[in-house]
N, C-alpha and C positions, 0 to 999 in steps of 0.2 A: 503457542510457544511451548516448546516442551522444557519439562522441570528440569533442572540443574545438581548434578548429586553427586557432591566431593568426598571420595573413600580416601581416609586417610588409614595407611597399615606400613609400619617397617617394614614386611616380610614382603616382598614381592609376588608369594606364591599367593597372600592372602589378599593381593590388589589384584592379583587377577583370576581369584575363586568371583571374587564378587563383581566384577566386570562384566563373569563370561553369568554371574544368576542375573543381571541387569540389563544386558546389553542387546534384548531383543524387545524392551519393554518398553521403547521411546523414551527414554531419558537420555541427557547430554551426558554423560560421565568424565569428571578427572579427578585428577590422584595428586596423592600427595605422599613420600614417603617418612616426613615427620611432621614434628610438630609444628616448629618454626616455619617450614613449605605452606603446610598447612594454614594459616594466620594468612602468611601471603599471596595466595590462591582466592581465600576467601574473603578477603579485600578486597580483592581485584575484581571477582565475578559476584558473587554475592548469592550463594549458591540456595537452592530449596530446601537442601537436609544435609548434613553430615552426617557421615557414616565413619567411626572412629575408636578405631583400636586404642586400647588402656595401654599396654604392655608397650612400652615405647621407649629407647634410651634417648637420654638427655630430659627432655621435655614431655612428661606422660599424660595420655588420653585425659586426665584429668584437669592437668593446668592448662590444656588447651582450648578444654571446654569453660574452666573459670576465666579465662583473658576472652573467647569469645560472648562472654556474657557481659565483659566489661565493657565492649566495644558495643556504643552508639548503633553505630552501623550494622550491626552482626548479631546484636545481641535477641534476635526475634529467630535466629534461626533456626530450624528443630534440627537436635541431634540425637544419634542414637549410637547410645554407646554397646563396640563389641568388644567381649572380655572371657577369658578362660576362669576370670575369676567367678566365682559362682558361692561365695558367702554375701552375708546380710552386711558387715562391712564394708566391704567394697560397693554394693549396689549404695548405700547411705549416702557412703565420698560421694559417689556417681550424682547421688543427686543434690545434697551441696553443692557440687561442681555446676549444676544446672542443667544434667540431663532427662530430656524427655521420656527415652525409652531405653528399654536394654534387649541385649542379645545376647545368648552363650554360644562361644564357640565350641566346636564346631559349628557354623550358621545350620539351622534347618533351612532350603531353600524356597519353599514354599511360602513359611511363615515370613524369611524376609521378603519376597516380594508381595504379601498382603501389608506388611507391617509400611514398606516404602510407600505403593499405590494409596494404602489411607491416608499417610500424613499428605504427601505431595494432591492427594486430589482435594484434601481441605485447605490445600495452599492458605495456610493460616499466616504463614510470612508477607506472601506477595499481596495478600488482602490489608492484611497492617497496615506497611510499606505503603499503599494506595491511597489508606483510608489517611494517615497522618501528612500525607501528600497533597491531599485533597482538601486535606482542611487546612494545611498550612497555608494555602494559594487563597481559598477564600479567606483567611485571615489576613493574609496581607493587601489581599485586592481591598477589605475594608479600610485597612492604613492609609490606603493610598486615597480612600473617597474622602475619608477624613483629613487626611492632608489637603485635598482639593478643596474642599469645604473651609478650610481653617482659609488658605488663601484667598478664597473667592471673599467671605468676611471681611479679612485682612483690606481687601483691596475698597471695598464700602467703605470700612472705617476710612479707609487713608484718602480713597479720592472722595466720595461724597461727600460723608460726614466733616470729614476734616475739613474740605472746602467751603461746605457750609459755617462752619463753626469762625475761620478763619473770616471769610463775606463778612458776619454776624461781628467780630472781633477788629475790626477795618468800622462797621459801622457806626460802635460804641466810642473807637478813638474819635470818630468825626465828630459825632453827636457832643462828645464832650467837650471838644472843641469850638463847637459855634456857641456854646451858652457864656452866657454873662460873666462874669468874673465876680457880679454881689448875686450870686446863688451860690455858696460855699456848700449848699447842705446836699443838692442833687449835683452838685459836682463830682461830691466825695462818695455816693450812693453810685453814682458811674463809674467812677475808679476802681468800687469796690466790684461792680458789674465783670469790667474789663480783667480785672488780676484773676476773677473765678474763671471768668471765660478763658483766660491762658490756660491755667492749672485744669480744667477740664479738656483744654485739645492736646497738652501733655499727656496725661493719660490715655486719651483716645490714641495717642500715636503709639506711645508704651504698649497697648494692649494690642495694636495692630500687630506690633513689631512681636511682639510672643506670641500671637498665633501664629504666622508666619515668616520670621525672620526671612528679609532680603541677603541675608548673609551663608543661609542655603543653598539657594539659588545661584549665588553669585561668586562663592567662596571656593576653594576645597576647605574638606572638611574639619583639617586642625587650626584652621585659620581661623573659623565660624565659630569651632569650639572657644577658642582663644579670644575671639572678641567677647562670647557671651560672658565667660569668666573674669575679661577686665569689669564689662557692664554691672554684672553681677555684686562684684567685689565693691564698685564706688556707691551704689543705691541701696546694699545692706551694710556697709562697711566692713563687712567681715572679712579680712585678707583671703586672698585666691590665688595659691602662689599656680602658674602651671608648664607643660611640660610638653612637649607634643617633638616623638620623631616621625620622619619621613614616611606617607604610606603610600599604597599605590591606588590605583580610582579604585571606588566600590560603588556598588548600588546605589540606586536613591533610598531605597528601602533602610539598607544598614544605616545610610547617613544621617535620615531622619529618626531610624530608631537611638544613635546614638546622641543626637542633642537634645532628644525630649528626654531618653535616661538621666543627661547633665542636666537639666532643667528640674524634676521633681529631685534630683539626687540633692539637689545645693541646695533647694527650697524647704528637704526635708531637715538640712542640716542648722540651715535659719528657725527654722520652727521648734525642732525638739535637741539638737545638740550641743546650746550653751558654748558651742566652739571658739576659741580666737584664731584658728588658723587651719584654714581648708589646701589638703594639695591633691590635683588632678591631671592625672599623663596620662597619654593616648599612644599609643604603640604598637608596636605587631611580632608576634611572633610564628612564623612559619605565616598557616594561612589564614589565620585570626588575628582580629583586630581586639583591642583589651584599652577598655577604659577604665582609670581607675580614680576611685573619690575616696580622700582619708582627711579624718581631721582630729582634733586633737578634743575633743566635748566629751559627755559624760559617758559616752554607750549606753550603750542595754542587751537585757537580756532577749528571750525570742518571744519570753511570756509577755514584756513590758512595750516590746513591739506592737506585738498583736494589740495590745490594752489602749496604744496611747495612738492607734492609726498611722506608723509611720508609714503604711503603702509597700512593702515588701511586698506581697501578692502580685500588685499591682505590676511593680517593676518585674516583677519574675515573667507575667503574663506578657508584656510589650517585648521582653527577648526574646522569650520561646518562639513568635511568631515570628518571627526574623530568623529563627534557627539557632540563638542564643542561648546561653546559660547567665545564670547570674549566681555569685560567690558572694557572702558579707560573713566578715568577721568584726567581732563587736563585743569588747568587755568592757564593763563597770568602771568608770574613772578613768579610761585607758583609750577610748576613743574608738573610732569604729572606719570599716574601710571595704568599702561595697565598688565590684566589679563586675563589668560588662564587658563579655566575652561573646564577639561574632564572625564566623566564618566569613572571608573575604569568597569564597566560592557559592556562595548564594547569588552572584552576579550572572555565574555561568549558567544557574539555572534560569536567567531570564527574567527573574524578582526586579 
């Protein structure tokens, strides 16, 4: 596959100096004659190197190269800035801005086509791009053995165990049943048998149902959300007000990563946030999906986090694998309000 190499220059005469020193060298070449072209060119294709004039109206070599460093997508790309400027100033900007290398114009021709065939044959982009590609897939194929796992569990607890337990709890009412009425003392040593026995397939069902909620499977997803949060709300007492607009299908991927985020999210709020009143929306904006947890508890700072285990790390790592970010803001007395943020186009790629 040959490399991809987007010359951005206003001057037309300078898109096609460097065309004609490129254009026998197997590279794909387009052009862009400013800034803003540029951004959306480079979008679009996702090119190996830019090659990108400073002297630029409206929008200069500069800010084009700081907005491609902003961009997710973009931001791995080597650029090499050309420039008439040739003070220790300008090359600084240049590299603030985040350029790789530099050029004076007039280009020497030679040296650019050593300067292009080095970068593009360490394809240092396309190996990235590959390697965080590659490890994202094994990370989520993990999600998914674990989800597998939690269900297979799930489903012991609920058919085996529970069956058992249930036999076991049928057999005690019998048993206490056929005894005598003057045994008062193994009567009530039975009852007390029987009530442990409930309060133990309680639990065993609870714990079924939070390894792998049937509500997953069976729900879409702000409905699943919406039950966990009444569930939630009646077993801690803690009010759960919540919110959910319309979204459209997504992944199992994102679906599961976004009800275990509500899950440690509320759990961590029972634990360390003193709160009386938790609220959680689910929403979308463009092609991300945004869940958010706020409550009204003590905060903390980032130090007090880390100190007390509330699992930030934790939560950071279950997004990114998903393609996600995660946001929390959180002061002192003022409460805290932690969001998950996931690309609805993780679908397309087959996750």
């Amino acid at each position: 596959m040959n490399s991809a190499i987007l010359i951005v220059d206003d001057d037309p005469s300078g898109r096609a100096t460097l065309e004609a020193i490129l254009e026998n060298e197997g590279y794909t070449l387009q052009t862009a004659e400013n800034g803003s072209t540029a951004l959306e060119i480079a979008a679009a294709i996702h090119p190996d190197l830019i090659l990108l004039d400073v002297m630029m109206p409206g929008m200069d070599g500069f800010e084009v190269c700081r907005r491609i460093r902003k961009t997710p997508e973009l931001a791995e790309v080597p650029v090499i800035i050309l420039t008439a400027l040739d003070d220790n100033a300008s090359r600084l900007t240049g590299i603030e801005a985040g350029a790789d290398d530099f050029l004076t114009k007039p280009v020497d021709r030679q040296e650019l086509r050593v300067r292009v065939r080095t970068i593009t044959r360490l394809n240092r982009y396309r190996t990235l791009l590959q390697q965080r590609e590659n490890l994202r897939d094994m990370a989520q194929r993990l999600v998914n053995a674990q989800e597998e796992e939690r269900l297979r569990i799930s489903r012991e607890l609920h058919d085996d165990i529970g069956q058992s337990l249930t036999a076991h709890l049928i057999s005690l009412r019998l048993l206490s049943s056929d005894l005598p009425l003057q045994v008062p003392v193994l009567r009530q040593r039975l009852n007390t048998l029987v009530v442990d026995t409930i309060e133990t397939l309680n639990k065993m069902r609870q714990l079924a149902e939070e390894l792998r909620p049937p509500s997953i499977d069976t729900l879409d997803l702000a409905t699943a959300l919406g039950n966990y949060c009444s569930e939630f709300g009646k077993r801690s007492r803690l009010p759960v007000e919540y919110e959910a607009n319309p979204i459209p299908s997504i992944s199992d991927v994102v679906a599961i990563t976004l009800y275990r985020f509500l899950q440690e999210v509320l759990t961590n709020v029972l634990k360390h946030a003193d709160a009386t009143q938790v609220w959680v929306e689910l929403s979308q904006e463009d092609n991300n999906i945004l869940l958010t947890v706020q409550d009204n508890g003590k905060g903390f700072t980032k130090e007090n986090a880390n100190r007390q285990g509330i699992g930030l790390q934790g939560l950071h790592e279950r997004l990114t694998i998903a393609g996600g970010r995660l946001t929390v803001r959180s002061t002192p007395g003022r409460g805290t309000v932690v969001m998950a943020n996931l690309p609805t186009v993780s679908q397309e790629r087959g996750v």
